[in-house]
SEMIVEX-560517 format. One line per 10 residues: their letters; for each residue x, y, z of N, C-alpha, C, CB. Coordinates in pm, whole numbers, plus 50000, padded with zeros to 5 digits. Glycine has a CB too. Example, Ala and Ser with C-alpha at 12.3 -4.5 7.8 and 13.67 -1.06 7.14 Angstrom:
as> 51319/49431/50780/51230/49550/50780/51320/49670/50780/51131/49553/50905; 51285/49775/50708/51367/49894/50714/51290/50003/50787/51408/49940/50572
This chain:
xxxxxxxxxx> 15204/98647/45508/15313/98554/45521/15390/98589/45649/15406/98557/45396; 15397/98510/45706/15500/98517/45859/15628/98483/45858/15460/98425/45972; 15672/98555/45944/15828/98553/45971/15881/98403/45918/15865/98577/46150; 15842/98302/45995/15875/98186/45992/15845/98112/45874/15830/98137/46089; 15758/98172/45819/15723/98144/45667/15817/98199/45520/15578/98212/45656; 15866/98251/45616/15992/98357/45511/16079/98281/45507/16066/98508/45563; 16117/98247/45637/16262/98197/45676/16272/98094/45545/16279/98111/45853; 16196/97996/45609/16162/97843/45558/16156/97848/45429/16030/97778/45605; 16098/97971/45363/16083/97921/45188/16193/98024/45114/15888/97958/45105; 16310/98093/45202/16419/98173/45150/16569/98074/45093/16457/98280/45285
xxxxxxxxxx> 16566/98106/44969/16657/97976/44938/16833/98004/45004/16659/97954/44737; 16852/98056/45107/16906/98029/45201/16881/97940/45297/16917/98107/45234; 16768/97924/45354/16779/97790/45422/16780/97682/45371/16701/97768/45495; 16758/97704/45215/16723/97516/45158/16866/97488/45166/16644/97470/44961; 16975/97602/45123/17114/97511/45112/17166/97522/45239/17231/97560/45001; 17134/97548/45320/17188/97576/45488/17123/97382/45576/17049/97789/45586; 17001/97401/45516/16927/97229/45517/16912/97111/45434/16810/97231/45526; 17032/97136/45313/17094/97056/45243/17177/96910/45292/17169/97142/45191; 17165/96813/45245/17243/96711/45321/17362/96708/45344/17236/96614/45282; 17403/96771/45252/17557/96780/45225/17652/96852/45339/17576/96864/45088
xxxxxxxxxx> 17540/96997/45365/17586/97138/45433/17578/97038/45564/17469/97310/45422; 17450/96970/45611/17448/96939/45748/17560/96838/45813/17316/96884/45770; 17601/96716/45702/17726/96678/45700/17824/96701/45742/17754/96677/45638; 17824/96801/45658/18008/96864/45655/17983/96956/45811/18067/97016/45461; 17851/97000/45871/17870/97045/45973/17853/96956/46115/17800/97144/45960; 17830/96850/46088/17813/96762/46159/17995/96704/46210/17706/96663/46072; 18019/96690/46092/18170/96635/46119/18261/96714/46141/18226/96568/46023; 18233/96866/46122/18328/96955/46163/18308/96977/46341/18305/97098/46067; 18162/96984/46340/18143/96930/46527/18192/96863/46589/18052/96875/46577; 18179/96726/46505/18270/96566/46597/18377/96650/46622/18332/96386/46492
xxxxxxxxxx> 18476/96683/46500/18576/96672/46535/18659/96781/46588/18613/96621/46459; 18574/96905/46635/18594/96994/46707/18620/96950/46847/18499/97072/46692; 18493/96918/46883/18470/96864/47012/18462/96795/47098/18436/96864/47032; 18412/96679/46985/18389/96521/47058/18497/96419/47044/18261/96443/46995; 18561/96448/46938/18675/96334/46881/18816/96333/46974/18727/96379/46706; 18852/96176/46952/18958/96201/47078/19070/96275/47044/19017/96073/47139; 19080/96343/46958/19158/96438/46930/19067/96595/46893/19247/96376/46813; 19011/96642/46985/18941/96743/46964/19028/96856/46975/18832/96746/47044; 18998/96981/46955/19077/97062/46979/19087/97127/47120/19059/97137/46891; 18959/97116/47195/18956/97139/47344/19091/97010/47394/18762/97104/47417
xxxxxxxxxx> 19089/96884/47399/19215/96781/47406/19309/96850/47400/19235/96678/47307; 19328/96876/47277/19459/96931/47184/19543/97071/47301/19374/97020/46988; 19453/97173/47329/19502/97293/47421/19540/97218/47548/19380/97418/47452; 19463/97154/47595/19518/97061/47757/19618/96987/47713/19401/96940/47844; 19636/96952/47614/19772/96853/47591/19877/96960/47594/19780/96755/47432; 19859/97090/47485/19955/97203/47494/20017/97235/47654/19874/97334/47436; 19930/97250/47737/19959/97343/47831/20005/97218/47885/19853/97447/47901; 19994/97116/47949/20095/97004/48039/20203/97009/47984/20060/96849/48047; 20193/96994/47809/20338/97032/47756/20455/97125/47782/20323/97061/47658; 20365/97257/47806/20415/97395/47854/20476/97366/47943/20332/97498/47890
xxxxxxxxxx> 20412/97297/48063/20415/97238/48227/20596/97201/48234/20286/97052/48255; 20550/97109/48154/20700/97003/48156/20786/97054/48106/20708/96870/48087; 20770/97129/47983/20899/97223/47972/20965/97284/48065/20883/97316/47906; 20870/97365/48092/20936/97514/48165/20979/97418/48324/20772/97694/48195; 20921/97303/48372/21022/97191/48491/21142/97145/48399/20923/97015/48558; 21152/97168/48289/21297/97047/48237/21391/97223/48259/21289/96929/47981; 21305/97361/48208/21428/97395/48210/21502/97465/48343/21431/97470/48105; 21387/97474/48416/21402/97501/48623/21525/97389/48637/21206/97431/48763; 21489/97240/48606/21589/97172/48640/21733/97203/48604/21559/97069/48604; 21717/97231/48438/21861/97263/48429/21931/97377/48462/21892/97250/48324
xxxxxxxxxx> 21859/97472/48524/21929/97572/48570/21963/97532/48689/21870/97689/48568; 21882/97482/48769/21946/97450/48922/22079/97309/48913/21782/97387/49042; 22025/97252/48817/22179/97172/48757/22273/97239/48765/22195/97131/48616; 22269/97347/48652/22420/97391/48642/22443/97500/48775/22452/97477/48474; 22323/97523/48816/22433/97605/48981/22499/97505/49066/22325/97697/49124; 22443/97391/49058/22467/97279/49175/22629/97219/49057/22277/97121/49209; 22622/97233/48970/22768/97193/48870/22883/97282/48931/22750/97241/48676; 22838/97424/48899/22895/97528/48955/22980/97537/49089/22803/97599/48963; 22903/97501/49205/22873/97467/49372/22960/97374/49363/22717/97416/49438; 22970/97270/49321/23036/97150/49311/23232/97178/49272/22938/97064/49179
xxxxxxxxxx> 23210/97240/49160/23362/97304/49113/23424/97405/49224/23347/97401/48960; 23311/97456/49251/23353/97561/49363/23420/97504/49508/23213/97644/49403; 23391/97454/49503/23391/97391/49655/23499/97275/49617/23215/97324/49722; 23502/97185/49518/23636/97093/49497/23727/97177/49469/23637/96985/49385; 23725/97278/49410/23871/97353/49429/23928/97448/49584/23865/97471/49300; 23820/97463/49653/23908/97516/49762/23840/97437/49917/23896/97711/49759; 23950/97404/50002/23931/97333/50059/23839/97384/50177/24036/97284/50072; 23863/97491/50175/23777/97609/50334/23664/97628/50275/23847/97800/50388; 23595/97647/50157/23502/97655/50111/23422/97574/50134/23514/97670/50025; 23466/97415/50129/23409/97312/50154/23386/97289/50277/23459/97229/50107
xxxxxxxxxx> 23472/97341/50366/23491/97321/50515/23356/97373/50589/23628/97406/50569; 23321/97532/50529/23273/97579/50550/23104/97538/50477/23352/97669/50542; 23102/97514/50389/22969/97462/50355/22916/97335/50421/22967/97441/50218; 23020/97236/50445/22961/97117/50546/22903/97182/50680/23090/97004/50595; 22961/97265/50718/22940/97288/50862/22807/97373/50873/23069/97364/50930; 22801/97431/50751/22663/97554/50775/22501/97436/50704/22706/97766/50615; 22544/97349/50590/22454/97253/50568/22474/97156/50680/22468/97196/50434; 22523/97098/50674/22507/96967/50731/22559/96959/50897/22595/96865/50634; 22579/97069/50939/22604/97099/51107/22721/97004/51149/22455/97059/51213; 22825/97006/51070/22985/96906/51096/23028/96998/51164/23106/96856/50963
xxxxxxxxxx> 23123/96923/51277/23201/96963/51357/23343/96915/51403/23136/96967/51434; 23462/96968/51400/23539/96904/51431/23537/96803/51561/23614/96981/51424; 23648/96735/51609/23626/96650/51712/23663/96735/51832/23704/96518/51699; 23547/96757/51949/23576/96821/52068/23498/96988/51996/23779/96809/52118; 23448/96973/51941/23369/97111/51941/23210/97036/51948/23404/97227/51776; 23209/97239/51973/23057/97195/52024/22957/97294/51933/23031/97227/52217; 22861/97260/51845/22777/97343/51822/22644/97387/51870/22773/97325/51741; 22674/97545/51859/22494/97620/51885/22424/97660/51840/22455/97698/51934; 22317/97614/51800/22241/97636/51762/22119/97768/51754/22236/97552/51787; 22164/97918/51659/22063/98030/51716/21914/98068/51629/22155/98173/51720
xxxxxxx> 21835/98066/51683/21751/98117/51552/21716/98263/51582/21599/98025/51522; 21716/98254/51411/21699/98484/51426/21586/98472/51534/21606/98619/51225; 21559/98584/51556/21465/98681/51570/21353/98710/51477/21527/98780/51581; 21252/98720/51535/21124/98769/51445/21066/98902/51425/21018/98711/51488; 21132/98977/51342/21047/99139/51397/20884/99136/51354/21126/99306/51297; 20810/99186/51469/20685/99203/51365/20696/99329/51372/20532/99146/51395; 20614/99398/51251/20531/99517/51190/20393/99545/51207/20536/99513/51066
């Protein structure tokens, strides 16, 4: 009797080649893999999810510094004076600005 002759008449494979067994493993496949809700789907849906979180909560932190920035600067007037001029290069009338850029050290 040969290997393959064993296999085949060991009543482990008859219920392993049962209709029932191949079934239920058939549909546990679909819907592992193939179904539009597979579980491979399911992890790529997770992680874009992840994605968008962790951007909603970047946003709200740079929100509340820019909330912050905002209070800061409406309460004192030189503060503001001073942030127009270093963002946005304002100048009073009859001045003149110059423009320096650092230096580059290399190593």
């Amino acid at each position: 009797m040969g290997r393959l002759e064993f296999i085949l008449k060991s009543p482990w494979w008859k219920r392993l080649t049962s209709k029932y067994v191949l079934a239920t493993m058939f549909f546990a496949f679909w819907m592992l893999f193939i179904d539009r809700s597979s579980v491979l789907i399911q992890f790529e849906l997770d992680s874009r999810l992840q994605a968008l979180e962790d951007g909603i909560n970047f946003y709200k932190k740079e929100l509340k510094q820019t909330e912050n920035q905002i209070e800061a600067l409406s309460s004192d007037p030189e503060k503001l004076e001073r942030f127009a001029r270093e963002k946005f290069w304002m100048h009073r009338p009859g001045e003149k600005i110059i423009l320096v850029a650092p230096l580059k050290h290399e190593k």
